[in-house]
N, C-alpha and C positions, 0 to 999 in steps of 0.2 A: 307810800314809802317817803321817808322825810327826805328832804333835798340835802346834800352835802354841802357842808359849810366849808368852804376854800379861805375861809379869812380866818380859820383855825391852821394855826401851821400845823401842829403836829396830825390833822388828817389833810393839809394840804401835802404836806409830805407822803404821807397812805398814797393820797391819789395818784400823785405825782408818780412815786413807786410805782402804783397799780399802772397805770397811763404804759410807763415804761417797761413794766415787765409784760404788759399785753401787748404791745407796741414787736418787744421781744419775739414773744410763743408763736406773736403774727409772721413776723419773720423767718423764723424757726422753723411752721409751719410750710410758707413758700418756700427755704429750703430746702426740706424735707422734700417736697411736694418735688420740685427742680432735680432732685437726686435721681428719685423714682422715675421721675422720665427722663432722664439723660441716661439711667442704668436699661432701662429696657430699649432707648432708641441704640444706647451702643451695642447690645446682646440683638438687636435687629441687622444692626449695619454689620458683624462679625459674620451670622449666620449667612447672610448673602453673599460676603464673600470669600466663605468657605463653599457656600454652592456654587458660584461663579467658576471658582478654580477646577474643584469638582465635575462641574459639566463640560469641561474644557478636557479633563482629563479622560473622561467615559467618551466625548464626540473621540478624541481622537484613536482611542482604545478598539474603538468601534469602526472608522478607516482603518487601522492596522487588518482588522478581522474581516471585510466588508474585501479586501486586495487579496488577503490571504484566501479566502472562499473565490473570489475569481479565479488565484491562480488553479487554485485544484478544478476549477472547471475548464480553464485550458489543457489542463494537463490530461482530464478525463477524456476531452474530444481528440485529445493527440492520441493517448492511448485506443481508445475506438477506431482513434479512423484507420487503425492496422488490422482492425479485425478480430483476432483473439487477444483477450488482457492478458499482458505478461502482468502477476501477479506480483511478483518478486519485484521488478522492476518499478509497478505501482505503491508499495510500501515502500522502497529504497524512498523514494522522489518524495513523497508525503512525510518521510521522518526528516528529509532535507528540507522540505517547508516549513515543516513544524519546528524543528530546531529545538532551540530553548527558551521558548516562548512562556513565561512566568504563568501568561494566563489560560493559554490556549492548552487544554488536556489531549487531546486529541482531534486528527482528521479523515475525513472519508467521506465518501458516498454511496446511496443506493438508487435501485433503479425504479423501473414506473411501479412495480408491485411492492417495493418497499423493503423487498430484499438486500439487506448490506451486503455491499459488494469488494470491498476495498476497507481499511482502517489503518492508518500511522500506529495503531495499538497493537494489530496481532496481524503476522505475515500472512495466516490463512486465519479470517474471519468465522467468527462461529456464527452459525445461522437463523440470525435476529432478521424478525420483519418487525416494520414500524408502519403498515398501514393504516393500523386502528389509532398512532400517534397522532396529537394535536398538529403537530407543524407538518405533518404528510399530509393530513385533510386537507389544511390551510391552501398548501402548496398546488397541491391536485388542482382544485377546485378555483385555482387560478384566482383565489380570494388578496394575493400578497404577492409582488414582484418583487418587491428587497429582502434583505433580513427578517427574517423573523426570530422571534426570541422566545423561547418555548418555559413552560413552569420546570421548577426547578424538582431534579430526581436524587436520589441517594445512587450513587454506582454500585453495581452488585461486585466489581471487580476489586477494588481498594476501598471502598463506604464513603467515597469522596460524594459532597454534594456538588454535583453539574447543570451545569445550564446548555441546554442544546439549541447554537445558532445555527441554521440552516436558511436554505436560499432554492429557490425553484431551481432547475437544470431542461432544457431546451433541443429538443436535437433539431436536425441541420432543417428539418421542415418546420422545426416550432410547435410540435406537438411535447406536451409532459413527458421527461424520461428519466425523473427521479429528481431526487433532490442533492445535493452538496453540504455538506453537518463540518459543523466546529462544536466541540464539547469545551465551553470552555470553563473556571472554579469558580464561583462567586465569592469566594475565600479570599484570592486576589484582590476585588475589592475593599472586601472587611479589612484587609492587609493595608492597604491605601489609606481607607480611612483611617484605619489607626495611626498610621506612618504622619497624620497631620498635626498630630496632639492637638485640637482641638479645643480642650480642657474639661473639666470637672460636668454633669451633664450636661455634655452635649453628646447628639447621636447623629448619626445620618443613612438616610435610608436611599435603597436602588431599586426602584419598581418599576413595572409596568401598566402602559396608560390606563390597563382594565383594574390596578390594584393590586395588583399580586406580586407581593415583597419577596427580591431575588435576593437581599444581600441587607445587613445593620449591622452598625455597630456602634455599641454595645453589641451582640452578636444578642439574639433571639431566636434560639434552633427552633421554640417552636411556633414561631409566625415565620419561617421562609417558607414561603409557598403559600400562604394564606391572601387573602385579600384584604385591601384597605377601603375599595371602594365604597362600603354599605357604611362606613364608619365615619370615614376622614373628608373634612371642607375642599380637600384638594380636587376631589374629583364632583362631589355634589356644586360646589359652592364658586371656587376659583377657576380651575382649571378650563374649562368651560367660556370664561372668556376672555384669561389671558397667559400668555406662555411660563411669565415667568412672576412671581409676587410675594408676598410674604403673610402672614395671618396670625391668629394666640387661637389656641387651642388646647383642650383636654386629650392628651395621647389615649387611643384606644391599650397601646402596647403596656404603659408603665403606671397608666392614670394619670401622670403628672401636669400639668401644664404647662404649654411651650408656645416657644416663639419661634414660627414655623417659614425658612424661606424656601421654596421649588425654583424646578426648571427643567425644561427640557432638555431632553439632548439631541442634539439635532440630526436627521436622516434616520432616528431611530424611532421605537416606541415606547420607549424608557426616559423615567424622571430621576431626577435625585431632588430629597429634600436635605436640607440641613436644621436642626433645631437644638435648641437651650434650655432644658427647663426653667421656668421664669423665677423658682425658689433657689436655684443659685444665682440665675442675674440678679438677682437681687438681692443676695447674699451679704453684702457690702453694705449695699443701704440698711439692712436688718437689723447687723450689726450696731453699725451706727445709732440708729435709730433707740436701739436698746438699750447701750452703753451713754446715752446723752438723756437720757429718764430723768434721773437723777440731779442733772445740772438743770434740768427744767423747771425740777420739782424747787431746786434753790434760787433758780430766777422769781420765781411766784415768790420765795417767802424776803429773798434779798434782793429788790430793786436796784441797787445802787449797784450789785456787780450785774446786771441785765448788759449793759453795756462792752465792759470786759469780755461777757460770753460770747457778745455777737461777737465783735473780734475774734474771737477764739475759734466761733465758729466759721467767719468769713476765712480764715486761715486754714482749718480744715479743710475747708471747702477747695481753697486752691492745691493743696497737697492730693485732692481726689482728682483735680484736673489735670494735675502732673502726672498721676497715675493714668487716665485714661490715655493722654497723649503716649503716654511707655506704653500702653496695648496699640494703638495706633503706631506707636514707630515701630514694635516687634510686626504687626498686619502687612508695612509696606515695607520689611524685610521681607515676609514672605512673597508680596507680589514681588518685589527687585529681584528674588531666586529664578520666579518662570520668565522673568523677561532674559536672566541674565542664560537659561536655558534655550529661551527662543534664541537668543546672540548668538550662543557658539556650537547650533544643531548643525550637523554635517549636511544638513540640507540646504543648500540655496532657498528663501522663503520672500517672497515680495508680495505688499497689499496694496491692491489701488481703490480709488471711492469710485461710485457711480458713473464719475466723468474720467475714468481710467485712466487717473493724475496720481503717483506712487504717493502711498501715506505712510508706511512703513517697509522695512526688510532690516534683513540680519548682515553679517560681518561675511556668511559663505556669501552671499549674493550678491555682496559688492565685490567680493574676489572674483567671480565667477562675471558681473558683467560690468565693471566700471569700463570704458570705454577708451583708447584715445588717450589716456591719461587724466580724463574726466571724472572726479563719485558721482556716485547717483545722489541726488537731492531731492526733498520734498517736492512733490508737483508737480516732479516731472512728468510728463506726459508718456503713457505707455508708448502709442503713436513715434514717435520722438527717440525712444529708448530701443526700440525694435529695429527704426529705421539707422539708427546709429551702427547696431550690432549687426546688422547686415553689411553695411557698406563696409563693416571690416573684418569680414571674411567670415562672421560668426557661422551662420549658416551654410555648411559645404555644400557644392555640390548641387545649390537652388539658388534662384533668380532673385536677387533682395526682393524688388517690389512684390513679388507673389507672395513669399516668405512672408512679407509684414503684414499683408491682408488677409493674408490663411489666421496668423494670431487674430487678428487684430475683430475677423471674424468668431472666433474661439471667444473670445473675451466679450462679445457683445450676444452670444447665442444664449446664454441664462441658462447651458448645460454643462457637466464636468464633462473637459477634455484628456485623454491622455494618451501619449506619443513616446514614441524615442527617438533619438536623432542627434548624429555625428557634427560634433565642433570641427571646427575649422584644423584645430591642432591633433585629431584624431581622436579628441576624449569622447565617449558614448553619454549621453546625460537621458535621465528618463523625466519627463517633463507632465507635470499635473495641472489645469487650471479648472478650481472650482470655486462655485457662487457662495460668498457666505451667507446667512440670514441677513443682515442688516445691510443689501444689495450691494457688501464691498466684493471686490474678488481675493483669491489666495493663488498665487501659481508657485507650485514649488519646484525646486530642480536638484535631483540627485542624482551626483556623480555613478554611474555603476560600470566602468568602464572595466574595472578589477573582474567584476561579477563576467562581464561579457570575456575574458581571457581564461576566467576559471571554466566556461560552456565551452570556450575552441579547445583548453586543456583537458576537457572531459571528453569531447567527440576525439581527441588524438588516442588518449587509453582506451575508448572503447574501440578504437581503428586495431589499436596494439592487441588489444585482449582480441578481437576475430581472428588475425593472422597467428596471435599463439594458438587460439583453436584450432585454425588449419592446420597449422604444423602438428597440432597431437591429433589430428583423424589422419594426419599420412604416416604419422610413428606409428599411430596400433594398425593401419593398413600394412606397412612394413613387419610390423612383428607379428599380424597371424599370419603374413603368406610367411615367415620364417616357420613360423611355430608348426603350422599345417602343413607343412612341405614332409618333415620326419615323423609328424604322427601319421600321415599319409603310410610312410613304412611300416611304424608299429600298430596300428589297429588294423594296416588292411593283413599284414601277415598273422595276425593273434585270430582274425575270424576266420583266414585260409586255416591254419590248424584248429581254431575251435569247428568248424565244417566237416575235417577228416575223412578226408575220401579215400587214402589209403584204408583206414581202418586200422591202424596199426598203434593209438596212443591211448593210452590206459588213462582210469578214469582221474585221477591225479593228475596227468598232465592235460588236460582238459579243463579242470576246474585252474590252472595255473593260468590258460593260455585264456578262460573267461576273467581273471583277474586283470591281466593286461589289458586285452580289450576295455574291462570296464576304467582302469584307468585313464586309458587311451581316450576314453570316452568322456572321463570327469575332465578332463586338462581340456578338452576341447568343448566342452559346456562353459567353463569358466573363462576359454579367450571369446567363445560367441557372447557370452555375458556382458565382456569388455567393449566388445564390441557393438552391441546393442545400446549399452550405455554412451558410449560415446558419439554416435548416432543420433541419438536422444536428445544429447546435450548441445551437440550441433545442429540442431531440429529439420535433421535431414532423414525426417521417416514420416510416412503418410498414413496415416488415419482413412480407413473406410468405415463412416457410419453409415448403421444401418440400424433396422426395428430387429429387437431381438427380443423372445420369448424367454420369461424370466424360468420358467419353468421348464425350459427346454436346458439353459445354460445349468440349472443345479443336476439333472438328469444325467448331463453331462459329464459334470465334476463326480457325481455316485460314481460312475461306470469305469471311471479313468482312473479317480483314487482309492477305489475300495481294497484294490490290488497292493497297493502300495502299504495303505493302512494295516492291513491283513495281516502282512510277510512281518509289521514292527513290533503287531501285536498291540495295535492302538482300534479301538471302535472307532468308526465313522458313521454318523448320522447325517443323512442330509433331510431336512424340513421339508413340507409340500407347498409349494406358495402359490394355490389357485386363486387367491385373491391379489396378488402382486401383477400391476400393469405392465404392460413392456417397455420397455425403457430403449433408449437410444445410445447405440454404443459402437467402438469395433469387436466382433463378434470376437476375430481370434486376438485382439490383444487382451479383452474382458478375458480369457479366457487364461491366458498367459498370466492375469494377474491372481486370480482366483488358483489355478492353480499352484502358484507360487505360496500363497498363504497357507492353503489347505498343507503340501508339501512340509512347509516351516513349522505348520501345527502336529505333525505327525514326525519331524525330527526331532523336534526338543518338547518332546511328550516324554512319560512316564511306561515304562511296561506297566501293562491292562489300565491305561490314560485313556481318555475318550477326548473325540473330535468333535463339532456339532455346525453342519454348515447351513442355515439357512439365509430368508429374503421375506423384505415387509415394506411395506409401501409406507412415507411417511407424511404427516400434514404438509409440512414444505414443497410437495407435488416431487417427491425424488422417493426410488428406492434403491433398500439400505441391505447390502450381502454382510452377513455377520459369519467370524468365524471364530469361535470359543475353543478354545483345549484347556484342559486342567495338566498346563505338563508346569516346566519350570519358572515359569513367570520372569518378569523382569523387574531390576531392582528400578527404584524410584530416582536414584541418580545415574543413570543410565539410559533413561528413557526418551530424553530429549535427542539423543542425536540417531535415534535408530534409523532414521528416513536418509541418515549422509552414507554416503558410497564407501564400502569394506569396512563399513562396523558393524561388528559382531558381538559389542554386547558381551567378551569372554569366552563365548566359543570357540575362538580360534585355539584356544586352548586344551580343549577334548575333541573325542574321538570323529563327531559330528561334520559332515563336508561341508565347504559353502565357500563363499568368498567376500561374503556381504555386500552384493550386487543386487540383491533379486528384491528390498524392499527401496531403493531408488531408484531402479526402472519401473515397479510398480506404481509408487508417485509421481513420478512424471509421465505414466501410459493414463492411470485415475484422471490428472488434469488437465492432460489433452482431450481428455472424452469430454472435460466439464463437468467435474468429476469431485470429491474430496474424497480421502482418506486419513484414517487414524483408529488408535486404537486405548483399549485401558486395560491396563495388567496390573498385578501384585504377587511381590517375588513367593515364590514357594503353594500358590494358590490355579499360575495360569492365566492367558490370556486371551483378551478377543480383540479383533480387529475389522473396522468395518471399512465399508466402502461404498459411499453416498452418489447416483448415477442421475440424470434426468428422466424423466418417466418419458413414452414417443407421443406423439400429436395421435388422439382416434383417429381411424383408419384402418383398412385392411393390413393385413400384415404384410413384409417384404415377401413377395415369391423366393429369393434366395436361389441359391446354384443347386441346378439337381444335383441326385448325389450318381458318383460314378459308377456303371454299369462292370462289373469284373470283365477282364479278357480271360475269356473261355478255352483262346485258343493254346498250343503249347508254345513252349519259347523256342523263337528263331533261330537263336544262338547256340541253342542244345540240338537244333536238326543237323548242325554241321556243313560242310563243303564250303565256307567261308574266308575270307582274307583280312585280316586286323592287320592295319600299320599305326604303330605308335612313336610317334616322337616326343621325346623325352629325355635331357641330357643329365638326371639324377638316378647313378646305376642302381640305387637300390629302388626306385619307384617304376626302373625297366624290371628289372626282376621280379618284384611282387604281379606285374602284370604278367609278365610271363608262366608264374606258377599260377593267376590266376587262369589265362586263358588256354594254359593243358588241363582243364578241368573239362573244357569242354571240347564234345567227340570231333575230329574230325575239321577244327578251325584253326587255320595257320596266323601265326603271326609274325612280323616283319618290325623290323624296330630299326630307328634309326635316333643320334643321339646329339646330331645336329641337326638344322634347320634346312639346309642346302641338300643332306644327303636324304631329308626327309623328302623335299622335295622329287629325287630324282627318282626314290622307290615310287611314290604314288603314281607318276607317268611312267614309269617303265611296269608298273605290276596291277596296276588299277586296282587297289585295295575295294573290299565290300564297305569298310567303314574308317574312319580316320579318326583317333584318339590323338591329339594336340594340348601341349603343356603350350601356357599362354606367354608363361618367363622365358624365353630361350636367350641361349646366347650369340649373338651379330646378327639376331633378325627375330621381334617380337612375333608371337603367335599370331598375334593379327596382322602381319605381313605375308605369314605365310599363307594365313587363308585368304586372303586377297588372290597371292600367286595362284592358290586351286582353284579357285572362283574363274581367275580369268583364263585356265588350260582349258581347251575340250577334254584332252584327257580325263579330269581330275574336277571337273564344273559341277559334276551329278553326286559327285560322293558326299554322304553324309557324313561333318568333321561333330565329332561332340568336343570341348573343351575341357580341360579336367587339369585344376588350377589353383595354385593357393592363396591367390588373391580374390578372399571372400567377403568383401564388403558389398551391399545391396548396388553401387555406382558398379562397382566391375561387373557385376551379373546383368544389368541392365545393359553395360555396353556391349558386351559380349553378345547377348540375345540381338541389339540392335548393329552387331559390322554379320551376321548372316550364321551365326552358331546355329547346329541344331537343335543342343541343349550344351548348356554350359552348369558343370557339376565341378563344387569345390572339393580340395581333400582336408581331409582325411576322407580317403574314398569310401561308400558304402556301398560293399560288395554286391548284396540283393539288390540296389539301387541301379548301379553303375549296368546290372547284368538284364536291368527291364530296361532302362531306356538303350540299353545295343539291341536288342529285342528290335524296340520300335524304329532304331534306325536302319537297320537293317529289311524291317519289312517297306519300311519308307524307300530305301533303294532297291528295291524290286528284281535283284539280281541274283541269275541263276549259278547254282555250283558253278563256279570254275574247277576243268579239268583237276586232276593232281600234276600233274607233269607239265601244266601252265607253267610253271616259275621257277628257274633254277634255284635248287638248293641252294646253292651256294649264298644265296643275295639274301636269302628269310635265316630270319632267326625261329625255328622252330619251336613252337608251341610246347615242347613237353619233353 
């Protein structure tokens, strides 16, 4: 190649050109070149600290959930240590935890077999086991003492995708007794991230350490729940050995290639990454790059403007640097928002370094501890700051110096502390000290003094709501001995005349005088209903479990309701369940419930309706009483409150009796056994209702109470030559005993209608037996049995009680001041006329004479 002649100007000129437009393209070049790495180091430093903020946001997301799962396990061991779960009470409390927590779906727990027990979602839980679940194994098996975060599910109940956090649960020996669960949305997150705008691709991911992607966004329905691990440098390459870092990588999700920063979140087992695809960071320079072709390709052919360009371009170039710093002052707008957040958190928050010298706090925490009229400042020494706050009163109640070595130990143990404890000026504060990563500490202090007035204003209503309960079990005490005192008249006089011992009432007035009766009889099923309920509700009624034969109790129910079924003209089928285990129950209230339903199914049936009652053992280790009718079914908006007390669903309205009692004593007899019920209907089809029991421990069966022997012999009270004194000052419930006891031969009776004149006949005539009303007037029943207890006269007579104060407490005391039998009214004739029977054979006394007792003083028998 011949050498270039420079002493030619016009190719000294060429060169010259050439010199400078190469001079140029070199520079150009280096620009270029300077663009492309300042455009990917700034889409590096972006993505870091959007993950930065990001793991700040998930640590503390994850404290909120990590308190909130304590508290449900204080609340579990408070609940246990009473013994039976109020149920009710366990949802109230859980939907007051749960509140309105954005992220948290719901809470609860189950026990060591994995059975749910509890849920913030449904008052009575349906019966899900989660043994074969990943985080029960985990838990079980004692592989995991914190949180654990479990793969993510679709909900069968809303198609929400959840993530299930659970936590081991402990009882008081520290063996496994279930776990603690928070459901909380991964959705929330995607929400978050998106809530950062970010910009144009960027995504960000929420996984865990094993790779299994809980949350993106971009949203990616279908990688949640997949893993990254086999794919991504995170886990083969970086992670591995160091917490937190940055990489370029090919996305397995989108193909793209990105500029990748992680982190952990701390206390947990979850990462977030944040990333850019590198085709928009470099977006800018592309452009560029593309749009400057042209002026390049004119730099080659025009030297002379080479110069100009560069200008042009050096100019550009600062107009890109103006730009990056606008993305950089928009970046430390966002960090000034979470600091300007940390400032004005209603929490007191102070940070000390290693040498537990304050580096930072917020605005509540110098309200909360400037001292003396001193701020807090930099460096100051905790030491220092503790000792301050004691010497002036902070601490009530404790000895500053202790006080300040209790923290002071707290702060040096490298564990979280947490306490509560009363200020000086009576505020309550709840106080947290934990270890950050980078060995500074955090102790935060929230006010909850409000919180602690709303727990004494809650133990005050619940004080208020017992005392109204007392007061309503002594109103319906008051209103059945009202109530029972005059059906006492009309049902015992409707069975003297339905009895007819004259002989003298045609059959019309017979079937009149069973109308009544039967009346007599529904008014007083429906106050003993009241009262049963009420009972219930006051949880003043006792439960005897025992082993009962599942196969005994349907036997049972044949035998009882066939009659009943028969007369409506409805079939009844009862199943044979020789494969159903015996289960654990109270015999007679299983009994009371069943056949309450059976009853309900053969009311609102169909003429020629069938009933179908059987029993089946289920996997859950319980068996399940079903009862089907094809009568009228129930409408679909009606069905929710059939279990609340006197709804009926529209019956009240036809001819049908009831009072809508008997399916919420049923529910609450079902859940005191341990129990569930419910049922599934469709109006004009019929419905069935079950009733889910515990199965009993193998073992022989209860021996159970023999059954009673008949008395062979004849009645006492029909042999005659006897003396009845009754006191009683209600003249018609003198009179109904009086026409009852001229029924029989030969037995005088003596009445008296106060308590004093009652007395003076039993010592002057020594009655065979003593009928006593408990209500008297100027001296209770049990004053007066006192006075015969302590006559000789009057010491050996059998007194029976017979009373309209029929709640289980009056029968109880009555049997316990010395009754022989204490029977309520409405009296029942046959009843009233076997235990005089037995008290009379119990008094062991011979006819008295006739001419023992002056007429004058007895009210004669007949």
């Amino acid at each position: 190649m011949p050498a270039l002649d420079l002493r030619d100007p016009a190719r000294a000129v060429v060169a010259t050109a050439a010199t400078f437009a190469l001079l140029v393209l070199v520079a150009i070049a280096y620009d270029g070149w300077q663009q492309h790495r300042t455009a990917v180091q700034r889409a590096e430093r972006e993505t870091q600290n959007a993950r930065n903020v990001l793991v700040a946001h998930a640590a503390r997301t994850f404290e909120t959930i990590t308190r909130t799962v304590d508290s449900v396990a204080e609340l579990r061991r408070s609940l246990e240590a009473g013994g039976t779960l109020d149920r009710d009470a366990a949802f109230a409390t859980l939907k007051a935890i749960h509140g309105g927590s954005p992220v948290m779906q719901g809470l609860g727990w189950s026990d060591a077999d994995g059975n749910l027990v509890t849920s913030s979602r449904f008052r009575d839980p349906p019966p899900v086991n989660t043994s074969s679940q990943e985080h029960f194994r985990v838990h079980k098996d004692g592989a995991r003492a914190g949180l654990h975060v479990a793969a993510p599910l679709r909900s069968q109940v809303d198609g929400n995708v959840l993530v299930l956090v659970s936590k081991r649960y402990e009882d008081g020996a520290g063996a496994f007794a279930g776990t603690i669960n928070v459901s909380i949305l991964p959705s929330y997150f995607t929400s978050l991230f998106r809530s950062l705008d970010l910009g144009p691709g960027k995504s960000v991911l929420l996984l865990r350490r094993d790779g299994m992607i809980l949350a993106r966004e971009p949203e990616a329905a279908d990688w949640v729940g997949r893993s990254l691990a086999g794919t991504s440098p995170i886990f083969k390459e970086h992670l591995p050995r160091a917490e937190f870092g940055s990489f370029m990588v090919s996305s397995p999700i989108d193909g793209r290639d990105r500029i990748v920063s992680y982190g952990g979140v701390p206390d947990t087992d979850l990462i977030v990454a944040a990333s850019v695809s590198l085709e928009d960071a470099l977006a800018n320079f592309h452009e560029r790059l593309w749009r400057e072709l042209p002026i390049i390709a004119i730099v080659f052919a025009l030297g002379i403007g080479g110069a100009w360009m560069l200008v042009r371009l050096l100019r550009r170039n600062q107009q890109r640097e103006q730009e990056a710093q606008a993305q950089s002052n928009a970046l430390a707008e966002k960090t000034a928002l979470l600091e300007s957040v940390f400032a004005t958190t209603v929490q007191g928050i102070a940070i000390y370094d290693r040498d537990l010298r304050l580096v930072d706090w917020n605005a509540h925490c110098s309200q909360l501890f400037s001292y003396a009229g001193q701020p807090l400042y930099r460096g100051a020494r905790l030491e220092d700051i503790l000792g301050a706050l004691a010497t002036h009163g902070e601490y009530a109640g404790a000895e500053p110096v202790q006080a300040v070595a209790e923290r002071i130990a707290f702060a040096r143990s490298g564990q979280v502390q947490h306490y509560q404890r009363t200020r000086g000026d009576g505020t309550v504060l709840d106080v947290q000290w934990k270890p950050m990563p980078n060995g500074f500490l955090a102790v935060t202090h929230t006010d909850i003094t409000e919180l602690k007035r709303s727990e004494a204003a809650l133990a005050h209503a619940r004080d208020v709501a017992e005392r109204a309960n007392r007061a309503k079990s002594e109103f319906l005490s008051r209103m059945s001995h009202e109530l029972r005192t005059p059906l006492n008249a009309v049902i015992g006089f409707a069975q003297m005349l339905e009895m007819n011992h004259p002989g003298n009432l045609t059959e019309t007035q017979k079937e009149h005088c069973r109308l009544i009766a039967s009346g007599g009889h529904h008014l007083l099923h429906l106050v003993n209903e009241i009262l049963d309920l009420a009972r219930i509700e006051a949880g003043k009624f006792k439960m005897s479990i025992e082993r009962v034969a599942v196969s005994d109790m349907l036997e049972e129910m044949r035998a009882t309701m066939k009659p009943l079924a028969d007369k409506a003209g409805v079939a009844l089928t009862v199943a044979e369940a020789a494969v159903a285990p015996d289960i654990r129950a109270d015999r007679l209230r299983l009994r009371q419930v069943l056949m309450n339903l059976v009853s309900n199914a053969i009311k609102y049936n169909r003429p020629g309706g069938s009933v179908a009652l059987s029993a089946m053992a289920s996997p859950s280790g319980r068996v399940r009483f079903m009862v089907a009718d094809t009568g009228i079914g129930i409408p679909a908006d009606q069905q929710e409150a059939m279990f609340e007390p006197f709804y009926r669903a529209g019956a009240e309205y036809t001819a049908v009796e009831g009072a809508g009692i008997g399916l919420a004593i049923s529910r609450r007899l079902v859940e005191a056994m341990d129990g569930s019920i419910g049922f599934f209907s469709k109006a004009g089809e019929g419905s069935t209702f079950w009733v889910d029991l515990p199965t009993a421990e193998n073992g022989s069966r209860d021996a159970g109470a023999a059954a009673p022997v008949p008395d062979a012999r004849p009645g006492v009270a029909t042999a005659g030559g006897f003396s009845l004194l009754y006191v009683e000052d209600n003249p018609a419930n003198l009179r109904l005993m009086e026409h009852l006891v001229s029924t029989l031969p030969n037995v005088r009776m003596l009445s008296a209608a106060t308590p004093q004149l009652g007395l003076d006949l039993a010592a002057a005539h020594r009655p065979s037996v003593i009928v006593l009303d408990v209500n008297l007037p100027e001296m209770s029943g049990y004053a007066v049995l006192e006075r015969l207890q302590a006559m000789p006269e009057t010491a050996g007579i059998p007194v029976i009680a017979l009373s309209a104060a029929a709640m289980a407490s009056d029968v109880q005391r009555g049997i316990d001041a010395g009754f022989f039998r204490y029977l309520t009214k409405p009296i029942d004739i046959r009843g009233f006329l076997a235990v005089l029977d037995e008290a009379l054979a119990e008094a062991g006394r011979a006819p008295p004479p006739a001419a023992a007792a002056p007429a004058a003083a007895a009210t004669p028998g007949r």
